[in-house]
N, C-alpha and C positions, 0 to 999 in steps of 0.2 A: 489379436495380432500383436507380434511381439515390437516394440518401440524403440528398447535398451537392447543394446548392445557388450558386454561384456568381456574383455581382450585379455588375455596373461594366462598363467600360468594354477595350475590345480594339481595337489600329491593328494599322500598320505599320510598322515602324522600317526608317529607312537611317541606317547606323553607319558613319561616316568614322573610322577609325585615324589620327592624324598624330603625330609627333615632340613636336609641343608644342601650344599651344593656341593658334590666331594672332592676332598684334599687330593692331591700327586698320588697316586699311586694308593689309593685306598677304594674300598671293597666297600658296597652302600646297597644296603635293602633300601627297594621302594615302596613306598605304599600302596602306591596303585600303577596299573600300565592301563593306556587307552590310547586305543586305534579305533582314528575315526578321520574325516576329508579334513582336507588345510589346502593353503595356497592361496597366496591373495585376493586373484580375482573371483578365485571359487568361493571364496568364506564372503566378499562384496556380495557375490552372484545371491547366496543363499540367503542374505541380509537382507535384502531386495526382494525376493519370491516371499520372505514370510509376510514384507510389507507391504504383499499383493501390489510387484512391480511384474509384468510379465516380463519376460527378458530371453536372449538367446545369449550362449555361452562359447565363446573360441577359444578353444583353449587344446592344448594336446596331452594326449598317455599315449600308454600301451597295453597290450593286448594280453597281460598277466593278471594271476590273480587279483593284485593290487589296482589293476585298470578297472576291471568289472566291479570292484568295491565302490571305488572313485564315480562311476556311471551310472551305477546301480545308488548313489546318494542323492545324483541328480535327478534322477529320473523318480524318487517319490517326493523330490518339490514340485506343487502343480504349478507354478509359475515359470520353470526353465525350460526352454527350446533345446536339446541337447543334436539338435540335425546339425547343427557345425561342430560340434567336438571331433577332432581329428584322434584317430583310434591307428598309431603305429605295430606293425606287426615286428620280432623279434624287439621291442623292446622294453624295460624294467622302466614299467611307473618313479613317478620321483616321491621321494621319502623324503619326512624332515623327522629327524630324532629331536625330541623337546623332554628336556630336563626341570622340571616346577619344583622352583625352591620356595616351599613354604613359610624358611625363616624369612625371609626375606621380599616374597609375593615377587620376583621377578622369576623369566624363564630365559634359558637359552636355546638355543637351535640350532640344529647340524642338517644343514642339508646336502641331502646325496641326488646332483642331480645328471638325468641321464638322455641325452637325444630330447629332452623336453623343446626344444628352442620349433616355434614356430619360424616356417620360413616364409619367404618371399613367396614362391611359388605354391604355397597352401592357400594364399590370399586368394579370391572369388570375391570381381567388385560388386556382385551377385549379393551377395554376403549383406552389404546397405541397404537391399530394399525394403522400404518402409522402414527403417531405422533411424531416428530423430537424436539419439544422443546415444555417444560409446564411452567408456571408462580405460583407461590400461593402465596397469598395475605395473608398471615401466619392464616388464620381460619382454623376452624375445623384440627387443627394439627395430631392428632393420626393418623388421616385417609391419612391426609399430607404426613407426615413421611411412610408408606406404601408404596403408590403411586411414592413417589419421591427414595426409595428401587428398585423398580419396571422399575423406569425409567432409575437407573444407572444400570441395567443389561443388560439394550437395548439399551445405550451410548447414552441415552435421554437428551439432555441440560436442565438443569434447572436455571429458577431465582425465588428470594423471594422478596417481599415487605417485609420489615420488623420493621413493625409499633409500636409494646406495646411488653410491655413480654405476652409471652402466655405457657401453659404446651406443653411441647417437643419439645421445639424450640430447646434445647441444641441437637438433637438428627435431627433434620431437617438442620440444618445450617450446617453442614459440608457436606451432601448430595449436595450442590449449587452449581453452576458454577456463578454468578451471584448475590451480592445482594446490596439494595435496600433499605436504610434505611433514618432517618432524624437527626439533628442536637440532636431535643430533647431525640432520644433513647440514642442515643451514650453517653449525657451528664447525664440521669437523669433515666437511665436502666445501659447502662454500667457505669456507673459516669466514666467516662475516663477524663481525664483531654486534652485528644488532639484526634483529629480524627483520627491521625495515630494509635493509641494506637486500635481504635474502631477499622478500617481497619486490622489490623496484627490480632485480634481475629480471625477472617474469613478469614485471607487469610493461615490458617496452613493447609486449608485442598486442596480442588478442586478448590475453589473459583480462578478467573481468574481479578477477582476488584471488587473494593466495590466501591458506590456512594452514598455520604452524601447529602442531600437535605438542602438547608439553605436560604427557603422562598423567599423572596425580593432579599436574601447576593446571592443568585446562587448555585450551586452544586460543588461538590469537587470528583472527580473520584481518587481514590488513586488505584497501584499496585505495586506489587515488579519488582525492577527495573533490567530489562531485557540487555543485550547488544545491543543496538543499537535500545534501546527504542525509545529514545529524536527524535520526527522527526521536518520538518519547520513549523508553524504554520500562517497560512496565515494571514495576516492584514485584519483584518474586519472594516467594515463601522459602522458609531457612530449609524446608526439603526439596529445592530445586535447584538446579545450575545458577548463576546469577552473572549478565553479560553489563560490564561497562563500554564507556567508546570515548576515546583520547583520539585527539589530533597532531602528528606530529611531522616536524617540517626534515627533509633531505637532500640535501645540495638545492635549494629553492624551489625541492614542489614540496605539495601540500598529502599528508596520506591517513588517513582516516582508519585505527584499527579497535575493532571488537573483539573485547577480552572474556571468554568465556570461564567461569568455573566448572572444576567437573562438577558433575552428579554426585550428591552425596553418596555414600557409601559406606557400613561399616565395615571396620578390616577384617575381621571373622570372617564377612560374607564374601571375601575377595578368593576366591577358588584360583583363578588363574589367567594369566593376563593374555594369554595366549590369542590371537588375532583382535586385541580389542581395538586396533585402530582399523580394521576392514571393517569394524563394524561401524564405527565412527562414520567410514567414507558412505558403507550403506544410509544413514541417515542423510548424511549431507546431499547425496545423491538423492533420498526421498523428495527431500524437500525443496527441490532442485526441479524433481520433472511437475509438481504441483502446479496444474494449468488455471484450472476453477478458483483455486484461494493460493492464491501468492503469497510466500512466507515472507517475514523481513531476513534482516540477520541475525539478529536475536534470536527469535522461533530456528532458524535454522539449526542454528550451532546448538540451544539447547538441548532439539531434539536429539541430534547425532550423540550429544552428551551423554543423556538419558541412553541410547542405544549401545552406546560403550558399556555404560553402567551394567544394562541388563548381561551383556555377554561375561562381564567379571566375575557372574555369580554361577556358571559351569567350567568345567573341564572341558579343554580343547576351545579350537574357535567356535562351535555352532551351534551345541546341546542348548546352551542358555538365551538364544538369538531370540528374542520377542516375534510374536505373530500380531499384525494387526490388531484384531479381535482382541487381544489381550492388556495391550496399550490405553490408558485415560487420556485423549488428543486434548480433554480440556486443559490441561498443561501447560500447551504448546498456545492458547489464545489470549 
């Protein structure tokens, strides 16, 4: 029986490789093109299934060849419920054109998107039974906000990715137990001048921590700082993540953040960055619904770390997404 829940949005991506990123008006062979599934909650979804998370996926396409692609992805993960994917007729799947600049290991993204937007009336409060925790990838908000209503009646966990501004997110983020965001919202959405500033926004309501994403720099878990927070943090080896924890004060509270390293990595091995922070949120999310062995913060972040890592080393979001079975969990103890 599925438990997870998974809300937002799934395309298609075509990933051009080139040398460099091209100039105004200039003419660029690629090296490689690759069409394969993207979208954030789908690249989370599939993050999840390999980490033998069972899970059911809400999300909408369409009824073109590019949908059947998109459906046909999900359907040979054995861990995705695909009976909520909403399947519109006359319309063009969503595409993201991704450009992978090799000199540089960053990508851009163009996307074309088309009638994607989940509405209100898709919702089916049917949809939560036996569902213990949902994710949303901040799309189709209005219907977000709904759903995630819906879910604190039935003391549903929630978390957010929380990518760009979008309409109702003011109205969605206090809904959260959990969220989810990057260096660049905090700095140039909130313009906050410090992460804890970004953190304390979110933490007035349900939120339980916030986690800033900061590329190559590692991740920053921030919460308010509890009595007998601070616990030992074990000595990691120079081929591991390596998490510190600083206590810092804010208009007079107390907030307690864990600073995670990434995962080592050689840069040779960095193929393309392309969804590696859904992968990120999939770990966080792993370790997250851990009933039996409760992770700290430490274990959590590293893992998500390590998870990031493994997706660096394919093309597109998901080629390179770790399977359980494949993973060394002693790592993580």
């Amino acid at each position: 029986m599925s438990s997870v829940l998974i809300f937002g949005a799934a395309c298609l991506d075509y990933i051009a490789q080139v040398n460099h990123f091209p100039q105004l008006d200039e003419k660029l062979r690629t090296n490689s093109l690759t069409i394969c599934g993207g979208g954030n909650a789908a690249n989370t979804a599939t993050c999840l299934s390999r980490l033998d998370i069972k899970l059911k996926l809400l999300t909408k396409i369409g009824n073109d060849l590019n949908g059947e692609k998109i459906l046909r992805d999900f359907q040979e993960e054995k861990n995705i419920d695909t009976t909520l994917i909403l399947i519109q007729s006359l319309t063009t799947s969503p595409l993201t054109y991704i450009i992978v600049d090799k000199e540089t290991n960053t990508r851009t993204c163009l996307y074309s998107a088309n009638n994607e937007q989940i509405l209100l009336n898709d919702i089916n409060s049917n949809c939560l039974n036996e569902i213990n925790f949902i994710h949303f990838d901040s799309r189709s908000t209005e219907a977000a906000v709904y759903l995630a209503n819906l879910a604190k009646e039935k003391s549903i966990l929630c978390s957010l990715d929380l990518e760009r501004d979008r309409p109702y997110l003011n109205e969605l983020i206090p809904l959260m137990d959990y969220i989810i965001t990057t260096e660049n919202y905090s700095q140039n959405v909130c313009k906050d001048s410090s992460y804890i500033q970004t953190a304390k926004r979110f933490l007035l309501h349900t939120c339980q921590f916030v986690i800033i994403t900061c590329g190559k720099n590692g991740s920053i878990l921030i919460e308010k700082l509890k009595k007998n927070s601070l616990s030992q943090i074990k000595k990691s080896n120079p081929n591991e993540s390596i998490v510190t924890q600083e206590i810092c004060q804010l208009d007079g509270e107390d907030f307690l953040l864990w600073k995670c390293t990434a995962w080592p990595i050689e840069l040779q091995d960095i193929i393309d960055t392309t969804g590696s922070g859904d992968a990120f949120i999939g770990g966080i999310i792993y370790g997250l619904l851990r009933r039996k062995d409760l992770w700290s913060k430490d274990q959590l972040l590293r893992f998500a770390s390590y998870i990031a890592m493994c997706k660096l080393k394919g093309i597109g979001a998901r080629s390179s997404l770790p399977y359980i079975s494949e993973i060394d969990m002693n790592l993580f103890h």
